[in-house]
Residue, then its C-alpha position, 0 to 999 in steps of 0.5 A: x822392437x826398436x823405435x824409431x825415435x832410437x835413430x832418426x834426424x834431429x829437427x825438431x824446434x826443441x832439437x835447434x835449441x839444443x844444438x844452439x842453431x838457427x832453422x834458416x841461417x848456417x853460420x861460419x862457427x858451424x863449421x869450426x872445431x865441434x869437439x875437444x879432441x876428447x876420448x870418444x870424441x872424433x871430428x873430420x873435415x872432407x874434400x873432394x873433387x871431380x877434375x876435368x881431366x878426369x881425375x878424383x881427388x879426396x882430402x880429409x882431415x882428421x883429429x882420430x880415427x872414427x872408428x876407434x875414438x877413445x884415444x886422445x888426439x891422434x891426427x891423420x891426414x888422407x889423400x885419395x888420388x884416382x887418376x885417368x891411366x888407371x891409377x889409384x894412389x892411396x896415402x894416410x900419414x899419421x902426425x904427432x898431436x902437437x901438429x894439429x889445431x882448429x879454430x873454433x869460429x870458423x874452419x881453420x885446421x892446420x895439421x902440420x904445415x898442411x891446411x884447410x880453411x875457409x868460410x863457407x863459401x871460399x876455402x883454401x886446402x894445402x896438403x903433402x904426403x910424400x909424392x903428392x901435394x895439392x894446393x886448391x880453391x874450393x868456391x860455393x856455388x851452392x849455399x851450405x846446407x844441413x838436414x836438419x840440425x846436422x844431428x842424427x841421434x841414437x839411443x832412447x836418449x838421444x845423447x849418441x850423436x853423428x853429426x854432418x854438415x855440408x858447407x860446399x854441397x858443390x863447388x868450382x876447384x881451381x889450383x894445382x897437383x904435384x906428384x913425383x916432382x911434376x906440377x900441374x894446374x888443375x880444376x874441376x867441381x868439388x865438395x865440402x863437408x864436416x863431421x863429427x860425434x860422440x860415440x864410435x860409429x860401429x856402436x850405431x851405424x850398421x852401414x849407409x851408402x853415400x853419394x854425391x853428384x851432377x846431371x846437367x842442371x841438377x846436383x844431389x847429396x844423398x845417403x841412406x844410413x841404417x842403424x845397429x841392430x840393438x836400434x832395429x835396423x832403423x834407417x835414416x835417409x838423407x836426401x838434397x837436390x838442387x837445381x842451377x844452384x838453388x836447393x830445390x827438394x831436402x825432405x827426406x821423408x819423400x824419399x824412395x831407397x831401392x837397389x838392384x843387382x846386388x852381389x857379394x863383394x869377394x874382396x870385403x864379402x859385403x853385399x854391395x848393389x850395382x844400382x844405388x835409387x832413390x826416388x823422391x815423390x812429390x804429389x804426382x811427380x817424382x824426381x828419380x836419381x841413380x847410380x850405376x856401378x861401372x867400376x871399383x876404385x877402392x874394396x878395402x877391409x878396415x882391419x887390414x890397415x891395422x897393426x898386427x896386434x890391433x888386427x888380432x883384437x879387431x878379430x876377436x872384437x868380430x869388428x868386420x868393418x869394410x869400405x866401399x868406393x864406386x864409379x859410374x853414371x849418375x842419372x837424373x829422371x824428372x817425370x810429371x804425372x808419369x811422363x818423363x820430361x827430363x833426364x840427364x847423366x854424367x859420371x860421379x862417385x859414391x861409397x858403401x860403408x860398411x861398420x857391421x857384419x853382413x845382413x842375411 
């Protein structure tokens, strides 16, 4: 039997000076280059937006692919365009090494002529492939955040290492959205996190389930992340709630995961939940967030975008990776002492990741 120490958050007074971190200040370094661009060493910078006229818009910038990080520097850039007509417009365009840069005191990534920049607050990202082409502000509205240190460790070693932080947790967008030639202003609420590691995330991570999202006065990150069999199937929750602005509740330990209506995907042949819940209890009042599935934006099988021969090996390696993105209601329910008080919805996203193979 696995212990729990084998995958858990980094947060203990030993663990902020290992990672050379402040308990209560997150500095602009943090979100600077992390990694060498190393073999078995991958980082990424994420963007995404909700846009008032009802459009999601994704952006990533990566040194590698996660999943296989034992190349050398091989840049991607990722555009994810879900639009009000119905359609999805996907984009990963690979680049040569000598396109990439990043600084290393705060973030300033360049991958070609594309950027991404900014200082945890205001951030500026340039990006083009083919048809599409975004140039948007993202400013903070709620202050950077980690769980923890940001590092969760696996192994009885603890050097394995997924790290995570959330330097816009939301934010308000403004700026503009080419596509075929036509370009419009554009704004809505964004977000803003960086990642990085040590180690393949198949090799730790079975699956998780991330979402982030507003309900009237309250925004949320959460994920519930569980760990390889070899490490037990040890989950890590991560929970943050803010309220008009302020982050009011982010300890995990409080946290309730629960998910209904679970059915198997035919597209990826995962188990995928329509109802995602988690339930943070404090004494006799609880905080309860859901997302409701109304609708698929992205069922994908990871070794379908391979070459050929990379689909032969990822086969051969039983490599089942798959990825997930919903749509739908978010809700927020407050009660006290079992009343409800408050409850407010609104639409958001959320994901399924999905490294392992299926669990019976």
């Amino acid at each position: 039997m696995s212990s729990a120490s084998e995958a858990s958050t980094a947060g203990s007074p030993d663990d902020y000076r290992r990672f050379g971190l402040d308990p209560a200040t997150i500095e602009p370094w943090e979100d600077g280059a992390r990694t060498e661009n190393s073999p078995g060493t991958y980082e990424w910078w994420y963007f995404d937006a909700h846009l008032d006229d009802g459009s999601k818009l994704v952006v990533v910038f990566q040194n590698k692919d996660a999943v296989s990080p034992d190349r050398g520097l091989s840049p991607l850039l990722r555009i994810n365009l879900d639009l009000p007509d119905g359609r999805t417009i996907e984009k990963l365009h690979a680049l040569p090494a000598d396109s990439w840069s990043a600084a290393t005191d705060h973030a300033d990534v360049h991958l070609g002529a594309n950027r991404f920049e900014g200082d945890l607050h205001t951030y500026r990202i340039t990006a083009t492939v083919d048809e599409v082409s975004i140039d948007v502000t993202l400013i903070g509205d709620i202050p950077p955040w980690r769980p923890g240190t940001g590092h969760l460790v696996f192994g009885a070693e603890r050097t394995d290492v997924f790290a995570w932080l959330p330097s816009v947790p939301q934010g308000t967008v403004s700026g503009s959205l080419t596509l075929d030639g036509a370009t419009r202003s554009i704004s809505g609420v964004g977000y803003h996190d960086h990642n990085w590691g040590n180690v393949p995330l198949p090799r730790i991570v079975h699956d998780w389930y991330w979402a982030r999202g507003r309900a009237g006065p309250y925004s949320v990150i959460a994920s519930y992340i569980t760990s390889v069999e070899r490490l037990g199937f040890q989950a890590i929750p991560v929970f943050m709630l803010a309220r008009d602005g302020e982050i009011v509740a982010d300890d995990a330990s409080r946290v309730r995961f629960g998910i209904d209506d679970v059915f198997t995907d035919e597209v990826t042949g995962k188990p995928v939940a329509s109802v995602v819940r988690y339930t943070y209890a404090d004494g006799d009042d609880e905080i309860v967030v859901e997302f409701t599935r109304e609708r698929d934006l992205v069922r994908a099988r990871m070794a379908d975008g391979l070459s050929p021969v990379k689909r032969l090996l990822a086969r051969l390696a039983r490599f089942d990776g798959a990825y997930l993105r919903f749509a739908g209601p978010i809700t927020v329910t407050v009660r006290r002492n079992g009343a409800t008080v408050e409850r407010h919805s609104d639409e958001a996203i959320w994901e399924l990741m999905y490294f392992g193979r299926a669990r019976t």
